[in-house]
C-alpha positions as CSV (number, residue, x, y, z in Angstrom):
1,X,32.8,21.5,101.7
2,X,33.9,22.2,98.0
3,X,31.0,22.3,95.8
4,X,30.2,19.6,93.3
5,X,28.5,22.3,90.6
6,X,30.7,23.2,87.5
7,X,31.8,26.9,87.8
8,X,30.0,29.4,84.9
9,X,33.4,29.5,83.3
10,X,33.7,25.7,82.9
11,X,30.1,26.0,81.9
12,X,30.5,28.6,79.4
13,X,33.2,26.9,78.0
14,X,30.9,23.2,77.6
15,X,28.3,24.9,75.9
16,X,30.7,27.0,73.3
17,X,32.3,23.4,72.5
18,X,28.8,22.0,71.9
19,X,27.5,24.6,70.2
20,X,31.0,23.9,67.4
21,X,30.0,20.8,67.8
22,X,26.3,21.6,66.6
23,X,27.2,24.1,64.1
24,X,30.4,21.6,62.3
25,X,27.6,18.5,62.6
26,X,24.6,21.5,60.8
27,X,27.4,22.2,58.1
28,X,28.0,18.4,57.6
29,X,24.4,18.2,57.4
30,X,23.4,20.9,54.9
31,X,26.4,19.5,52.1
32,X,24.8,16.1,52.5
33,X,21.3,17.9,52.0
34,X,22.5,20.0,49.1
35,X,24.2,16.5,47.6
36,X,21.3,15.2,48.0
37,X,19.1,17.6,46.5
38,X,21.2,18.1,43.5
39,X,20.9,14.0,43.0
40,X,17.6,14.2,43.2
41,X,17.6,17.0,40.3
42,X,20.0,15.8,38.0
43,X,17.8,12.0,38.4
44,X,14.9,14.1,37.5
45,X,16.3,15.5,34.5
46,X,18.0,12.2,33.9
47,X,14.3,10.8,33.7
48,X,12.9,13.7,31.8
49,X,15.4,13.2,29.0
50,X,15.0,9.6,28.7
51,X,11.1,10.4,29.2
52,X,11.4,12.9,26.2
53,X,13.4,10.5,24.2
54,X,10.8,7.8,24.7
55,X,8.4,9.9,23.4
56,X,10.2,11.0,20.4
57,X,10.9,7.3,19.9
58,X,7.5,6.5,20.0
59,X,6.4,9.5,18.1
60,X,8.8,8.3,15.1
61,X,7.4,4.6,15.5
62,X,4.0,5.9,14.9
63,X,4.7,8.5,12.2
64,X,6.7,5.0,10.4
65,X,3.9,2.9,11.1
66,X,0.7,4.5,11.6
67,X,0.5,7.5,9.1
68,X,0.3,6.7,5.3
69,X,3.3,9.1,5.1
70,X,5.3,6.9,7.0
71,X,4.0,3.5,5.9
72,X,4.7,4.6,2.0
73,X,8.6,5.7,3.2
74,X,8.7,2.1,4.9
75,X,7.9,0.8,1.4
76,X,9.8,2.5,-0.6
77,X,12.9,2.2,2.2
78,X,12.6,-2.2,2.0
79,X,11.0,-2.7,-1.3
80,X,12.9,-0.8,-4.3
81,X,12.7,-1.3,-7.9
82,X,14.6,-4.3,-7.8
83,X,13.1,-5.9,-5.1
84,X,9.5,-5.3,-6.5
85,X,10.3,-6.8,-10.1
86,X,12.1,-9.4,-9.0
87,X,9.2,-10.6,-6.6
88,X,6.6,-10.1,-9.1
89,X,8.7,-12.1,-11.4
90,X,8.7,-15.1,-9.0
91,X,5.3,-14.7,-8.2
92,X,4.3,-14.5,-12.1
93,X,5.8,-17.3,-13.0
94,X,4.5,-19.5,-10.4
95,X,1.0,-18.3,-10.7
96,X,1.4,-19.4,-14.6
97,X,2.1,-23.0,-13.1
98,X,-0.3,-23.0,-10.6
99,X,-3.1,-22.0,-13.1
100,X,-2.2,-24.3,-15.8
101,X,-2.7,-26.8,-13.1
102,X,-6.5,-25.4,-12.4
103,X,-7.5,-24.8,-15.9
104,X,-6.3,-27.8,-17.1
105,X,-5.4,-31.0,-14.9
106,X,-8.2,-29.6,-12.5
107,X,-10.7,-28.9,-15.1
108,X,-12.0,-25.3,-13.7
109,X,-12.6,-23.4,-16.3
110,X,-14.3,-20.5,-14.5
111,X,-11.6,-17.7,-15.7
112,X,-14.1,-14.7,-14.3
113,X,-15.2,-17.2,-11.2
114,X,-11.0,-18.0,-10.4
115,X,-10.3,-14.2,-10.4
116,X,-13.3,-13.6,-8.5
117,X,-12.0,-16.4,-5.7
118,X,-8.7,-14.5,-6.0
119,X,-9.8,-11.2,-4.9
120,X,-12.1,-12.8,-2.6
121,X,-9.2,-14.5,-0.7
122,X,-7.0,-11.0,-1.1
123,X,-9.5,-8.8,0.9
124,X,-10.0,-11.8,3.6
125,X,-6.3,-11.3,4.2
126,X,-6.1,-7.7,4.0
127,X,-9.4,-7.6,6.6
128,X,-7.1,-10.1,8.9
129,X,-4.3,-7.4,8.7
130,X,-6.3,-4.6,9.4
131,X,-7.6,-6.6,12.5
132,X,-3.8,-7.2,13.7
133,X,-3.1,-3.3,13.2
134,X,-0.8,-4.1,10.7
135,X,-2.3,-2.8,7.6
136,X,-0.8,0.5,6.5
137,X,-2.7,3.5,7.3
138,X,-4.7,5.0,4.1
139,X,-4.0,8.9,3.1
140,X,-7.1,11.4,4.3
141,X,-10.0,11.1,1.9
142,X,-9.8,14.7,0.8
143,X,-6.5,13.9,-0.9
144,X,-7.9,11.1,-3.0
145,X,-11.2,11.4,-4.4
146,X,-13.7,8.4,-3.7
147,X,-14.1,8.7,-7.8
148,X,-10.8,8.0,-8.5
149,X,-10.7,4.7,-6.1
150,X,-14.0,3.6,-7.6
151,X,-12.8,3.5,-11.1
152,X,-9.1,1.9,-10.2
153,X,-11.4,-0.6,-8.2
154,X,-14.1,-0.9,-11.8
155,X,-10.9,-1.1,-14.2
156,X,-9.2,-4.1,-12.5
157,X,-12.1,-6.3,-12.7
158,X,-12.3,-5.9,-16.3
159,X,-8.3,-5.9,-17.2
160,X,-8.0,-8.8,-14.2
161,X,-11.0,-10.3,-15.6
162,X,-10.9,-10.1,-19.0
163,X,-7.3,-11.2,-19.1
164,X,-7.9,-14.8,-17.8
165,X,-10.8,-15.2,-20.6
166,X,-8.4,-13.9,-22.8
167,X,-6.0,-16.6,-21.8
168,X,-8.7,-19.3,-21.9
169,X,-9.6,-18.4,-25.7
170,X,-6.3,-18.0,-27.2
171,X,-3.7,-19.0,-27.8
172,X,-0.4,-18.5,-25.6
173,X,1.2,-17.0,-28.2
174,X,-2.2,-14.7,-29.6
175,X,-2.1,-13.5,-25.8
176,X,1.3,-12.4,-25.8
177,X,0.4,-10.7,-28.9
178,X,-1.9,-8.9,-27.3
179,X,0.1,-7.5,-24.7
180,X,2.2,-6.0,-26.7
181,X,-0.3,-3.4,-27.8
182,X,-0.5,-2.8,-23.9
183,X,2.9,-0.6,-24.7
184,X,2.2,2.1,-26.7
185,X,-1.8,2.1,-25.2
186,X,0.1,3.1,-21.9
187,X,2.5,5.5,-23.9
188,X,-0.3,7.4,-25.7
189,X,-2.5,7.1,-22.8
190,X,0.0,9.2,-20.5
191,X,0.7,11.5,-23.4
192,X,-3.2,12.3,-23.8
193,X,-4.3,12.3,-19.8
194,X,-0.8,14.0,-18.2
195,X,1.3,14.9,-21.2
196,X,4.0,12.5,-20.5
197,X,6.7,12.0,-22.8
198,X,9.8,9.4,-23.3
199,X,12.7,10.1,-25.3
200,X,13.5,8.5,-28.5
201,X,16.1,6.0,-27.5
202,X,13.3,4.9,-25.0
203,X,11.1,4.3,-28.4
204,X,13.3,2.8,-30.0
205,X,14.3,0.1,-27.3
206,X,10.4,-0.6,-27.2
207,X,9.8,-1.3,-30.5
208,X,12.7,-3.6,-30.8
209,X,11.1,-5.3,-27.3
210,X,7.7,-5.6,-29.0
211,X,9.2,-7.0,-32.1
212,X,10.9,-10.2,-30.5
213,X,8.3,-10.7,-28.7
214,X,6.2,-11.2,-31.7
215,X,8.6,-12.8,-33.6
216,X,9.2,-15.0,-30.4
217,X,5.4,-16.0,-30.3
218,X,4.5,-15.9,-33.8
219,X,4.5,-19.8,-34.2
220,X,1.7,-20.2,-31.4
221,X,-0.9,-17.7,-33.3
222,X,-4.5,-19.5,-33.4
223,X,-7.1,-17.0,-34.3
224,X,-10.5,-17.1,-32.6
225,X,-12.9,-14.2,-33.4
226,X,-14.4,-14.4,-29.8
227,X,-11.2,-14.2,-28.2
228,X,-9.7,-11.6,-30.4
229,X,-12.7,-9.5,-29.3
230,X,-11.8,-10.0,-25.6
231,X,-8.5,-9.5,-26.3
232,X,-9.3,-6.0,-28.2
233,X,-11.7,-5.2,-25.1
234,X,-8.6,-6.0,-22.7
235,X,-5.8,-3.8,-24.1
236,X,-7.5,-0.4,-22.7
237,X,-8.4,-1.6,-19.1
238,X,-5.1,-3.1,-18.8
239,X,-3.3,0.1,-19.6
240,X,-5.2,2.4,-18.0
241,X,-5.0,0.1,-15.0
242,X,-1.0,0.0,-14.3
243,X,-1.4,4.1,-15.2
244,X,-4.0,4.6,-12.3
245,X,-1.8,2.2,-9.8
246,X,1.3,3.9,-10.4
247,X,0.3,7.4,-10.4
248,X,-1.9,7.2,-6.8
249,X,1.5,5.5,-5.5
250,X,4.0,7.9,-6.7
251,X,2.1,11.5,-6.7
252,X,-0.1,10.6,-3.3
253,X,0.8,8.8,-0.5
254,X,-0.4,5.5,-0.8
255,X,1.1,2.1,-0.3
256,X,0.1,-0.8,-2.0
257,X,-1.9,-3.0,0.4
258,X,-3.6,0.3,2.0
259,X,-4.7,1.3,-1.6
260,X,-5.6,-2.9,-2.4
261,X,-8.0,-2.4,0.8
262,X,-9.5,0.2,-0.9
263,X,-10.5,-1.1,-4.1
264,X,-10.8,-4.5,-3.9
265,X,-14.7,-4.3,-2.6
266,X,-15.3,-2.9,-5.8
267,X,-13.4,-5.1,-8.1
268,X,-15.4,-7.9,-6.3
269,X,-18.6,-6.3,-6.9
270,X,-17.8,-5.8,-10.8
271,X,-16.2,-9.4,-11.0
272,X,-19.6,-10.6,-10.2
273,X,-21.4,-8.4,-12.3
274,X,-19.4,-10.0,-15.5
275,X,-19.2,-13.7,-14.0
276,X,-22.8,-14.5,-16.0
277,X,-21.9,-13.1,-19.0
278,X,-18.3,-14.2,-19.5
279,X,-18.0,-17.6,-17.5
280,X,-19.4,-20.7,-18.8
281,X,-22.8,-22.5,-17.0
282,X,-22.4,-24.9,-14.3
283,X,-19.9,-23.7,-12.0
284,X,-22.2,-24.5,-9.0
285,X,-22.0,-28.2,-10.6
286,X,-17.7,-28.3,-10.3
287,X,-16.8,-31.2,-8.1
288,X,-15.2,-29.1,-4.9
289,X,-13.0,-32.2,-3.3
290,X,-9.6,-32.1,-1.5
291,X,-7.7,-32.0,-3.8
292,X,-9.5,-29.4,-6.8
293,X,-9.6,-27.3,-3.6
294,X,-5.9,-27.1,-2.6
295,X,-5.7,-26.3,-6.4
296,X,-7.5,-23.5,-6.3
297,X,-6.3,-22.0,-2.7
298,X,-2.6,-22.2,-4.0
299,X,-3.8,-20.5,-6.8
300,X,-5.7,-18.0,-5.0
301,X,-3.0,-17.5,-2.5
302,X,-0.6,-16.9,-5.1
303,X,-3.4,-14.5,-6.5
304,X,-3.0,-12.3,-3.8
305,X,0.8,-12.3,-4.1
306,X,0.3,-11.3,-7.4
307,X,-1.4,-8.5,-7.2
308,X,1.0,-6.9,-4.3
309,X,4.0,-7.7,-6.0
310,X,2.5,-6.0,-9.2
311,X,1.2,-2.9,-7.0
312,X,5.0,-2.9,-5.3
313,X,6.3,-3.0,-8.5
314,X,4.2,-0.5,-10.5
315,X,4.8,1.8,-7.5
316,X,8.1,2.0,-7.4
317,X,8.8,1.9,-11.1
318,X,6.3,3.0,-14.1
319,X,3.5,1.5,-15.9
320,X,5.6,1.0,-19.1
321,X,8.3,-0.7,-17.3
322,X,5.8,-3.0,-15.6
323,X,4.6,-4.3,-18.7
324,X,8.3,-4.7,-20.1
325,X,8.8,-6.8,-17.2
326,X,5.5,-8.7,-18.1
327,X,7.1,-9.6,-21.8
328,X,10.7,-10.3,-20.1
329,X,8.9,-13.3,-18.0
330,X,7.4,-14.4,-21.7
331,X,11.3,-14.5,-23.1
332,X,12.8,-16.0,-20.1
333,X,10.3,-18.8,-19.9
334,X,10.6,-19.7,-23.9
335,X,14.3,-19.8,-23.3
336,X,14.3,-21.9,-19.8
337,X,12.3,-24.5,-21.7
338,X,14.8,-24.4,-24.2
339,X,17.7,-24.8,-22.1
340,X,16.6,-26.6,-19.5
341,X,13.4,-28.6,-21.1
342,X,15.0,-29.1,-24.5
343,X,11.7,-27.9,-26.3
344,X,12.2,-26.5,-29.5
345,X,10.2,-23.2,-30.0
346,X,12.6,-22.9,-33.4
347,X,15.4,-21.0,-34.5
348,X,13.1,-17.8,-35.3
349,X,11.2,-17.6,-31.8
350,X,14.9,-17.6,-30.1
351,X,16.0,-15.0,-32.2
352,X,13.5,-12.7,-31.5
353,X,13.6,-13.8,-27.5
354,X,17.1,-12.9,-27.7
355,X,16.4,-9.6,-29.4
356,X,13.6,-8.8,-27.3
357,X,15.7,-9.3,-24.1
358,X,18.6,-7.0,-25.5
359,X,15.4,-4.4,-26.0
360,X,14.7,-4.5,-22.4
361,X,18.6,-4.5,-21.4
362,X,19.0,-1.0,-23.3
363,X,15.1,0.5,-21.9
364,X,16.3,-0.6,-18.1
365,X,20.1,0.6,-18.9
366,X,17.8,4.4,-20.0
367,X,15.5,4.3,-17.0
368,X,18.2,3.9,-14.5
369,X,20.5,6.7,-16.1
370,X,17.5,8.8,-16.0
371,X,17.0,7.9,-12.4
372,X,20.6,8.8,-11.3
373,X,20.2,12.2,-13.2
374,X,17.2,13.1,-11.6
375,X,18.6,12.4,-8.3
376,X,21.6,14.1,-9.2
377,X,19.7,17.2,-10.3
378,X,17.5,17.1,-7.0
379,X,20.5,17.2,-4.9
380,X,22.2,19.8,-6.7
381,X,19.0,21.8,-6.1
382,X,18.8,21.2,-2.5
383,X,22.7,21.8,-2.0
384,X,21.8,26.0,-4.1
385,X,18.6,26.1,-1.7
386,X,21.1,25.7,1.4
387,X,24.0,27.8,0.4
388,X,21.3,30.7,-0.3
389,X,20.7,31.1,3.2
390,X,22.9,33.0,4.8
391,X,23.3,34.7,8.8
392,X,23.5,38.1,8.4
393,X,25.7,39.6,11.6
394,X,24.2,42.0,13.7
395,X,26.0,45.3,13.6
């Protein structure tokens, strides 16, 4: 009988195919292996670069949003010169409306009490902010001292204050005459404290401001010795006020509602330090229904505006132009209700609107010239500081 057992050769030659067989499937196994490995790498730095670029992206939203350097380049990136006047201009002229209606349909004449409701109603918001993390972030307390807030806070009451008793005392036209020593005050005072000087063509395009303004007003003097002394007492405060807010915008990192948050406790506590000797007896006595109510909340409201549009404003322009912009509501609401009111102010007071308008034309038509050359000069001097830099080649 023939055995049924494989011979070695036919066994030897089995288990050399198998072990080809083995070794091709090994081969196959270790490419998908090494595939599979590099995959698993490049997914790895796939998710570390979109893991890093996260967190660059969320390091740039917080340096925007939580640091007061980022929150004042957020400012000044959506809220330029243009866009700050022109809101406070709005806002001015409403809040005129709005407290006509207060003072004199309503009947409230609380000037020190109103301004005191307005900066009330100002920090209530700015607390709700801060609550929704959405206040800007203030600069560290070593870079402003806690004197300088204090007195920014102390001068507002009285130029904020003051102003609206002012207003209730005199006449229209006396209170525009008042603001126009606001001007050189602020010129002087920037002279004296940081030795700050405007050319002559800027001088020149303020005087001829200040003089249409008066000549524009000059029909609606009425003289009253207590409200020429609160006028007088104003003029300082005021000035040294739009100095203080523009110079802690532009020189420190500030923005205008985290440096409102600041100082507005302290304007409140020096608005009711002056509420019993300026205000009038009986304000607990006013008649507080629905309607004197809404009054005075629009009017507060619009308070609030008010002040951020001014801050906006005096931060990203100057002290001096902010009270130009002041006296260029005073001609462009004499020569609406001209136009479009058919009062007549007379042919003098819309002369000297006119001239007084062409003033402020010339002083903005200076200021931006200045501006470009500025920025022209700081580029040129960043373009020398590059091209001194040079690689040296290694020998």
């Amino acid at each position: 009988m023939r055995s049924t057992l494989p011979s070695k050769r036919e066994h030897l030659t089995v288990t050399a195919t198998e072990a080809l067989d083995w070794i091709g499937m090994g081969w196959f196994v270790s490419l998908l292996v090494e595939d599979a490995r590099r995959f698993i790498k490049r997914k790895d730095s796939d998710a570390g670069e979109a893991g890093r670029a996260l967190e660059e992206l969320r390091s740039s939203l917080y340096n925007e949003i939580r640091t007061s350097e980022g929150s004042k380049h957020q400012q000044q990136r959506f809220c330029g010169p243009v866009v700050a006047m022109t809101f406070n201009f709005v806002v001015a002229v409403s809040i005129i409306l709005a407290n006509k209606l207060v003072m004199g349909r309503v009947g409230f004449n609380y000037p020190i009490f109103l301004t005191l409701i307005h900066y009330v109603t100002a920090w209530l918001l700015l607390a709700f902010f801060k609550a929704l993390a959405v206040l800007p972030v203030s600069p560290p307390s070593k870079t402003t001292p806690f004197s300088s807030l204090f007195s920014l806070g102390a001068v507002m009451a009285f130029a904020s204050g003051l102003a609206n008793t002012s207003l209730k005392h005199n006449s229209v036209g006396f209170y525009q005459m008042a603001k126009i020593a606001v001007t050189p005050t602020i010129v002087l005072a920037e002279f004296i404290l940081f030795r700050k000087t405007i050319s002559f063509k800027k001088v020149l395009a303020l005087t001829v401001v200040s003089a249409g303004v008066a000549v524009a007003t000059v029909t609606d003097l009425e003289f009253n010795l207590f409200g020429a002394l609160i006028s007088i007492a104003w003029i300082v405060p005021s000035a040294i006020n739009k100095i203080l807010w523009s110079k802690l915008q532009q020189q420190s990192n500030w923005t205008a509602l985290a440096l409102m948050w600041k100082t507005t406790p302290v304007t409140i506590f020096f608005l009711v330090a002056l509420m019993p000797w300026l205000d009038p007896p009986g304000v607990l006595s006013f008649k507080w229904n629905i309607n004197n109510s809404s009054a005075v909340l629009i009017s507060a409201l619009l308070g609030f505006l008010l002040q951020w549009s001014g801050a906006l404003a005096l931060g990203a322009t100057s002290a001096t132009s902010h009270v130009v912009l002041g006296q260029f509501k005073t001609c462009v609401i004499l020569l609406g209700g001209y136009l479009i009111f058919n009062s007549d102010p007379g042919f003098v007071s819309l002369c000297g609107a006119v001239a007084a308008l062409g003033g402020m034309s010339v002083y903005t038509s200076l200021n931006l010239q200045e501006s470009h050359e500025s920025q022209k000069l700081k580029l040129n001097a960043e373009d020398s500081t590059d091209s001194d830099v040079k690689i040296t080649p290694i020998v």
